[in-house]
Every structure is written in structure tokens, then in C-alpha cells.
N, C-alpha and C positions, 0 to 999 in steps of 0.2 A: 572733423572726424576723418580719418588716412585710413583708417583699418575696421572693419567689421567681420565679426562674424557668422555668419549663417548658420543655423541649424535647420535642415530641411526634412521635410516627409513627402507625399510622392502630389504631384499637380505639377502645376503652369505657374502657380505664385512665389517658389523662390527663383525661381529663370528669371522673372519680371524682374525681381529686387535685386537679384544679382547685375543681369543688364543694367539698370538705374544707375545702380550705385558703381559702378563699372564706365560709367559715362559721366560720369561725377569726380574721376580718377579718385576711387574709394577702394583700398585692398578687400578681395574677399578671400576668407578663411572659411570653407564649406565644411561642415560636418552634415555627410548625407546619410538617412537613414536604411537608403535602398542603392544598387547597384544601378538602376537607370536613372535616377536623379541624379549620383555621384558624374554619370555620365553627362549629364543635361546641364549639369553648372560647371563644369572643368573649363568650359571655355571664356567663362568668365571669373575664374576664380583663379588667386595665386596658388592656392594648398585643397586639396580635397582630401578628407580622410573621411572612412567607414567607418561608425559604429550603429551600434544597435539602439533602440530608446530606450532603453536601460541602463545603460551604462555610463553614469551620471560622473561619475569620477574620472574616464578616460577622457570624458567628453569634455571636463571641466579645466582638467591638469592639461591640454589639446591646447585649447583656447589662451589656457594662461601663457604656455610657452612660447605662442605664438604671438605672445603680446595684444591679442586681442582685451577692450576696455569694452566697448559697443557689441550689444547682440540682438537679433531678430530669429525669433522662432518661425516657421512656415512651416504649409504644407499638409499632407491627411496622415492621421495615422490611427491605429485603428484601436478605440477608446476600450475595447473589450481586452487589450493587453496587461488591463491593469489586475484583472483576474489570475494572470500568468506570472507566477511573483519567481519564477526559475529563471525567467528572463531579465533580472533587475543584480545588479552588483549591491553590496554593503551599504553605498550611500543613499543609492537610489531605493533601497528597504527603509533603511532609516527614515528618510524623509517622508515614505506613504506614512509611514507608522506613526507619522505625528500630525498628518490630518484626521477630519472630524468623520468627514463621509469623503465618498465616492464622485462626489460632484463637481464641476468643473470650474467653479471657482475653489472649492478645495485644492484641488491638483495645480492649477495653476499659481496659488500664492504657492505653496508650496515648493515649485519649477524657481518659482521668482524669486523666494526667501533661501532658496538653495544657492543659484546662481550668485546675488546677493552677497552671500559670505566671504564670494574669492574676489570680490571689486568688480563682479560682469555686471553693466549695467542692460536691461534689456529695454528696449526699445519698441514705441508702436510699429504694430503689422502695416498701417497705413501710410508709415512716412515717406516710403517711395511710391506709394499704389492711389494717391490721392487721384488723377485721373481715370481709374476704375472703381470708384465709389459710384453707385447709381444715382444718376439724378432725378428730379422731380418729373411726374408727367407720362404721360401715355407712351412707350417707347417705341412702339409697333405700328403695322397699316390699322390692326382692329383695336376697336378702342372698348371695354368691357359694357355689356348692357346694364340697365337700369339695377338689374337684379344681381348680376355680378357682382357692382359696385357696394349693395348691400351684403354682401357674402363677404366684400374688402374690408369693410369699414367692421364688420362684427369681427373676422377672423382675426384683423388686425389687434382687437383691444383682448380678444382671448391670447393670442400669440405674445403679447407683452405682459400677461397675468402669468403664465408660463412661464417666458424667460424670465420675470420676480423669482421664481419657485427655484429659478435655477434647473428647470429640465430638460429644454430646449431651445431650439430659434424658430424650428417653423410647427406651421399648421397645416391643417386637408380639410374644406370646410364646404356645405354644399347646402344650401337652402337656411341657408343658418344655425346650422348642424355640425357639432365640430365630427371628422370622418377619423382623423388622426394626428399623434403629437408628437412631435419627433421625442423618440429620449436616445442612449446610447448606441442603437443602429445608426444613425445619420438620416439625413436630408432624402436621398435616392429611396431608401427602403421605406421610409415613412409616408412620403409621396403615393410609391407602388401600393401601399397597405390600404391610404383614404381613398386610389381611387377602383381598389376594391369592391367597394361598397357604396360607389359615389354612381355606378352606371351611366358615364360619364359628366364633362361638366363640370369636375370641381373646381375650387379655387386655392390657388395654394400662396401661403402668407407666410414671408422671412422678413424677422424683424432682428434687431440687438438688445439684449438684454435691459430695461431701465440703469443699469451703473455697470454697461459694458465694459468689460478689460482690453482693450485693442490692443496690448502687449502680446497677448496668446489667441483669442479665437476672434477675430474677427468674423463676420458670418460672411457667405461668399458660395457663388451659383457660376454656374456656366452651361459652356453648351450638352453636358452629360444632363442637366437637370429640364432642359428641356425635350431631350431625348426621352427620359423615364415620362416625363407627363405627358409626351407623345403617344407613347405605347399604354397610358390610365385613359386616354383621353380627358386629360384635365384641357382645362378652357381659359384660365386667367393663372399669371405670376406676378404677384404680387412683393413688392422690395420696398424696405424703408430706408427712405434717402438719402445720402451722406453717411451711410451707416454700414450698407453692402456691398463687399466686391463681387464686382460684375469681369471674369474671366472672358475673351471672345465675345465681348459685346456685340460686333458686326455678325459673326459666324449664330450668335443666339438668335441676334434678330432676324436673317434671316430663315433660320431654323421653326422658328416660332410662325413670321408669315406664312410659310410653308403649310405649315399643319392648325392654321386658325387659333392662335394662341396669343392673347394678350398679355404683354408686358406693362407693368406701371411704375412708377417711384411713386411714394406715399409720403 
């Protein structure tokens, strides 16, 4: 592969992939969907152009002209835009209009059976990011009590009955009690919401879907997520291994010792 294309939303993970592939002597072709990511990848990219996540046909005719074959999606973008149908051009309509629901394996074949049509082949989100997978094991100085570990092990097979459902990745779980489930707010808000109700102490579980798509969402935590369970005072983070990126590993962990918070891989 000589050329890839990035399409990016706002984080640390297309910087990562653009570096990789950048030291790889791999062309990047960035399509950024914010003006400080455009800013964040220029230095590793041959071409950066703007558009919006809507705009599926600039985006596409971009790619093509640039000879791009190879593409990786990254980055956040905010899953309530699909409400926003003013902000979508012709193709990018057409295509919602021919999924079933709202759900993110909906959207994503969808992303993929679009791309698809002009020869973009898309690529996993992990194939540069395999050293930020989380690994197995206690990651922290604290290691989860007895009783945590039963809040792990229960949150755990709830959070993978979930992502079946296709509603989310993680959970807020506290005495064996689920507190909350992530749906289309994200990871941060869902978090905030279980340890609402959790008066401190929860435990929070990120898992990947039973028949993950690593093409599009990869599940993936960093030092903001230990931030927001700082301020719930949750007490355990919980990650399924091989499965989650782990942004600022070193800056979480010690973010985490800092505030008595265990990290595990499951």
C-alpha cells in the first residue's frame, strides 16, 4: 500500500495512524472533519481537505481523484448528526434511506457498502494501532477488591448482551446493579449518568460488540475517561483485551493512581 486515505473526526487516533503510516513511507490523503484535526494531521499528510460528515460524494469524488484505493475511518463524531438530515448532500440521503434503523452497525454497512461502489476499500481501525490494544491484567498500583471483581465479571457479560443488541460498548454497574448503558450519548455521558446514582464506587465495563466491525468503531478510552470517573468517583475500569484502544496509556495510568482507580484488561 503507497497511499491511504484518512477520514478523520476529532481525537488522538487519526494523528496516531497518520504517524504509523507516515513511517511506513505510506501517502496520507486526510479528509478532516474539523478545522483542528485538519490542523493536527497536515504534518503528516500529503493533501488535507475539509469537508463535513455529510458530504459523502465530495468526500468520495476527493479520494478518488487522488488515487486513493485504501481507507481508514477514525476519530468522534457526534452520532446525534444523523438527526440533522440538512447536513447530508444527495448521496449521503440516499444511503441513510436505505438502512433499516438508526444503529450502528446499520450506518456503518451502509459507510462501507457506499464507499464500496467507487473501489474504496476500507480498512481496520487497528491496523496501525495494534500496540494500543489493551492488554490482559491489572494495569495500575490498585488492583480491584473481591467485590469489584464481582461487579467485573457481572458488568462484563451484561455489557456483551448489550453490544448483541447493538446499543452500546459500555456499562456503569455497582453491587451488581447495572447504573447505566451507554446508547447514542457516548462513553463520558454514560459514565457521568451511573455514577449518579452509584454514590460512589462504580465499576465501569468497555467491551466490543460479539461480531465487532473494527473497520468503523472500534471501542476506545483515554485520559478524558478517566477524568469524567474521577469527578463520579467511580473506582474500577474495566477493558476487554485485544479489543480496546487504549489512548495515553501512561498519562491514564498515572491519572488513575492518582485518584485510586483501577485499571484491568479482561
Amino acid at each position: 500500500m503507497k497511499k491511504l486515505g484518512l477520514i478523520a473526526g476529532k481525537g488522538k487516533l487519526p494523528v496516531l495512524v497518520a504517524n504509523a503510516a507516515k513511517e511506513k513511507a505510506i501517502e496520507i490523503i486526510s479528509i478532516a472533519f474539523t478545522e483542528q484535526i485538519g490542523d493536527e494531521l497536515r504534518p503528516f499528510s500529503q493533501k488535507v481537505y475539509h469537508y463535513g460528515v455529510g458530504q459523502a460524494e465530495k468526500i468520495i469524488n476527493t479520494l478518488k481523484q487522488e488515487g486513493v484505493e485504501y481507507v481508514i475511518i477514525l476519530g468522534k463524531v457526534d452520532k446525534g448528526i444523523i438527526f440533522n438530515k440538512f447536513s447530508f448532500d444527495w448521496r449521503a440521503l440516499k444511503s441513510l434511506g436505505r438502512i433499516r434503523s438508526g444503529s450502528d452497525e446499520s450506518l456503518f454497512s451502509a459507510i462501507k457498502e457506499e464507499l464500496g461502489k467507487d473501489g474504496l476499500k476500507l480498512l481496520d481501525q487497528t491496523l496501525f494501532l495494534q500496540d494500543y490494544l489493551a492488554k490482559k491484567g491489572v494495569l495500575t498500583s490498585r488492583r480491584p477488591t473481591n467485590k469489584e471483581w464481582q461487579d467485573v465479571e457481572f458488568g462484563f457479560q451484561i455489557a456483551k448482551e448489550i453490544g448483541r443488541l447493538d446499543i452500546g460498548q459500555t456499562i456503569v454497574v455497582k453491587d451488581r446493579t447495572v447504573l447505566a448503558v451507554e446508547a447514542i450519548e457516548g462513553t463520558d455521558e454514560a459514565i457521568r449518568r451511573g455514577c449518579h446514582f452509584s454514590n460512589g464506587n462504580a465499576v465501569v465495563v468497555k467491551v466490543s460488540r460479539p461480531h465487532q466491525d473494527f473497520l468503523l468503531d472500534a471501542p476506545t478510552v483515554g485520559s478524558q475517561t478517566i477524568e469524567t470517573m474521577k469527578e463520579g468517583r467511580a473506582s474500577v475500569l474495566a477493558l476487554e483485551a485485544g479489543k480496546t484502544l487504549i489512548v495515553d496509556l501512561a498519562k491514564m495510568i498515572y491519572q488513575a493512581n492518582q485518584a485510586n482507580i483501577a485499571i484491568v484488561g479482561i
